[in-house]
C-alpha angles and dihedrals in degrees: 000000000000099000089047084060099043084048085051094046094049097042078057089056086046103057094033091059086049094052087051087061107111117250108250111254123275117286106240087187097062099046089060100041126120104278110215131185112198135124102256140141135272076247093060085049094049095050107035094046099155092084136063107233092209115198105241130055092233097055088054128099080200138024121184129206118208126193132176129218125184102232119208102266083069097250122098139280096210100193118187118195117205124192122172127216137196111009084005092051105135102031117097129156137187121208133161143172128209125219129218113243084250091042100146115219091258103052087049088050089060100046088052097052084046102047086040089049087052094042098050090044103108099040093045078050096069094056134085093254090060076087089065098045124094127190127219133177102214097186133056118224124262112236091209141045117232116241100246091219096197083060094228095313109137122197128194121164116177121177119191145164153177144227127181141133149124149220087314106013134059135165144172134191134181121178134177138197138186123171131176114198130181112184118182132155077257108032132044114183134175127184117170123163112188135183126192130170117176123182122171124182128212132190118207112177097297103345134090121206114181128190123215124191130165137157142181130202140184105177130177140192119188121176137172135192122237094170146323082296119022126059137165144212143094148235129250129176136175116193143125124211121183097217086061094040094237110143082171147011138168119185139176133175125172113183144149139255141207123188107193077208120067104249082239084081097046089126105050097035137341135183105196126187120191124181113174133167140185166109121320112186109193130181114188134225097210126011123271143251079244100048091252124140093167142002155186114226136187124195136140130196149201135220128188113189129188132189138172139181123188140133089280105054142285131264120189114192130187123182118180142169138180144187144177116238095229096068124007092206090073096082139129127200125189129194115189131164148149137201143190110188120173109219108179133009095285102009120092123176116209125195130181116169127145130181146183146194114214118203094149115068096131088155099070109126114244108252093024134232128318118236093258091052082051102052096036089050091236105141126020113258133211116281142160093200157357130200143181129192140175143175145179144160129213137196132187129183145157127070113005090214118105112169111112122101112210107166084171112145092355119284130022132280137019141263155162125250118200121179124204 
């Protein structure tokens, strides 16, 4: 016991005498450094030091506004967009890298810090630490341009699967996937053929209820441009999925589209509007609540589609709606959106909700479903309607500085756990 209380006592010494030790001077560097306000990562602030990343939009020289696009090879088009304020107020620049489908999470890290250090540049370049940058060009240029031999065609095929149960339970998947893409400024062009089969077993005293499901898809997407504003194209699909009793559907839609935007600014707004109609085939499994074991259908649809980025926030907004020929009455229209909108220096508001109204369900099996088909989400059921919503708030104060990297103990921050 007496040598616990002289190591605590000494431990005490210890810490008080490091607690005595003066704080270092001031780092004029810092203070004059570039402030910039942008979502980023502990690795950005590692590796760009020679800026302070401040907390608010309204304390920064210079925000920046990321977004991210899949290209057509499969991998990622990451855009930043930097605009200066203040004494910055004019400049603005837009940069951006692209990853490979097998870019590793290294090689992505270093694009970024490089994209971002050229990016920064000439604002960096109007403070007292431009004196302490240099500048190197690691790589000489090719003199010629390699021939891409699978003329922009990209492939990617991925099977899984699961097993897992016990005592009462059991269940098995195996899905599959194959796509073929080809993304150019003229042609878009989406292929993706898909398989899925699900059955789960459940024991329930002496009885046994098992659920099937299984579903098979071939899906295209074919566009051309016809300008900044204007493309063409249309939609076809063959499948069959046993939730939807569909032992059978073929489907095409060509249609047209007009962005009041030109599609060069997809990542900052669009203002898309797609009408497409059509021919639907459809051959039942069971007969439906309609007496139809097969059928010829006619619709057509429109979708209006709205997003925004700025340094206030973005909104993206989709309105749809959809009908057969035949009967009007059979339609379905969808509103979905989400927003994140900042209010006040610290305090952001995020909303997500959707909704439709379903009036075209002509696959719905006579007689219904059963309350394990139900339950067990075998078969579709009748509905007017489905809906999601969600909502938050955040706040964030204290310093607006940023710009220390501390990976002690994993992530940051502290905190107590109590069970009960």
């Amino acid at each position: 016991m007496k040598n616990i209380i002289v190591l605590f006592a000494v431990i005490i010494i210890v810490l008080q005498t490091s607690a005595q030790v003066p704080a270092p001077a001031s780092d004029t560097l810092r203070s004059d450094a570039l402030n910039v306000y942008m979502q980023t990562s502990d690795y950005v602030r590692r590796e760009i030091p020679y800026i302070n990343y401040v907390r608010d939009l309204k304390d920064a020289d210079v925000y920046i506004i990321s977004t991210t696009e899949r290209t057509g090879s499969g991998g990622y088009e990451y855009t930043y967009y930097i605009t200066g304020q203040y004494e910055y107020d004019g400049m603005t620049d837009t940069i951006a890298f692209v990853t490979t489908p097998d870019e590793t999470t290294e090689g992505r890290r270093q694009k970024e810090i490089s994209t971002l250090k050229m990016g920064l540049m000439r604002y960096v370049a109007k403070t007292p630490l431009a004196r302490y940058i240099i500048i190197n060009f690691s790589e000489p240029l090719s003199e010629t341009v390699s021939t891409d031999k699978w003329n922009n065609w990209v492939f990617r095929t991925s099977v899984s699967g699961y097993l897992n149960g016990q005592k009462t339970y059991k269940s098995k998947y195996v899905s599959g996937n194959i796509t073929a893409n080809l993304t150019t400024q003229d042609w878009k062009i989406n292929l993706n053929a898909s398989y899925m089969v699900e059955k789960d077993e459940y024991e329930i005293g002496e009885n046994i209820i098992t659920s099937d499901n299984d579903s098979k898809s071939f899906n295209g997407l074919i566009v051309k441009s016809i300008s900044d504003h204007w493309s063409y194209g249309g939609t076809f699909s063959l499948g069959a999925s046993s939730y939807s009793n569909e032992k059978l559907i073929i489907s095409m839609m060509p249609g047209i589209e007009y962005d009041i935007f030109p599609y060069s600014q997809s990542t900052r707004r669009q203002f898309r509007i797609l009408y497409k109609a059509g021919y639907n085939y459809v051959n039942y499994i069971d007969t439906t609540i309609y007496n139809k074991t097969k059928e010829d259908l006619w619709m057509h649809s429109l979708t209006a589609a709205y997003e925004i980025i700025q340094k206030w926030g973005s909104v993206d907004f989709t309105l749809s709606c959809s009908n057969y020929f035949h009967d009007w009455s059979k339609n379905n229209l969808g509103i979905s959106g989400y927003a994140s909108l900042r209010i006040i220096r610290g305090l952001s508001f995020n909303i997500s909700a959707g909704i439709s109204i379903i009036h075209d369900q002509l696959n719905l099996v006579k007689g219904g479903a059963t309350p394990e088909q139900v339950l067990l989400r075998q078969k579709e059921v009748e509905t007017q309607y489905s809906y999601r919503t969600s909502m938050g708030f955040s706040y964030t104060f204290g310093s607006i500085y940023n710009n220390v990297v501390n990976p002690r103990f994993g992530s940051s921050g502290g905190g107590v756990i109590i069970y009960m």
